[in-house]
Residue, then its C-alpha position, 0 to 999 in steps of 0.5 A: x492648667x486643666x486637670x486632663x493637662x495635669x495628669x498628662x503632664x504627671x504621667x510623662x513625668x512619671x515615665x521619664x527614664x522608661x525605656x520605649x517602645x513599652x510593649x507589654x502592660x505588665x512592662x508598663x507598670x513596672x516602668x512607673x517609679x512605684x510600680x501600680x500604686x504611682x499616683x497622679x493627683x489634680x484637684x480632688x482626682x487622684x489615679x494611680x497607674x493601675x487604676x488608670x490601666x484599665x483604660x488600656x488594652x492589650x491591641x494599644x501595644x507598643x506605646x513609643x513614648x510617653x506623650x502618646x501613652x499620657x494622650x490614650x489615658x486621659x482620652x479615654x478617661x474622659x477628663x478634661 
């Protein structure tokens, strides 16, 4: 598996009990199991939910599922 695959798949899973549409990035995190500092790891890359929401902005806003939210993130991380 790819480490865009991965982490997309570690995101979703992280957000299985979130409540969508997540509105907000403030909601976002708090979403996430351990908040900011839920990491997900492949290979010698490791992200935590903070790090990896810089690659959001506010107009992404609301996320309806964590598929689409996973797809954003690694988009634009640009892994592959």
């Amino acid at each position: 598996m790819s480490v865009r695959e991965t982490i997309k798949k570690q995101i979703i899973g992280a957000l299985q009990g979130a409540n969508f549409p997540i509105a907000t990035p403030e909601a976002l995190l708090a979403a996430f199991p351990q908040g900011a500092d839920t990491t997900c790891k492949a290979g010698d890359l490791e992200v935590t939910a903070g790090e990896a929401g810089k690659f959001l902005t506010p107009s992404d806003f609301p996320f309806n599922s964590a598929e689409e939210l996973a797809e954003t993130i690694v988009s634009r991380a640009g892994l592959k």
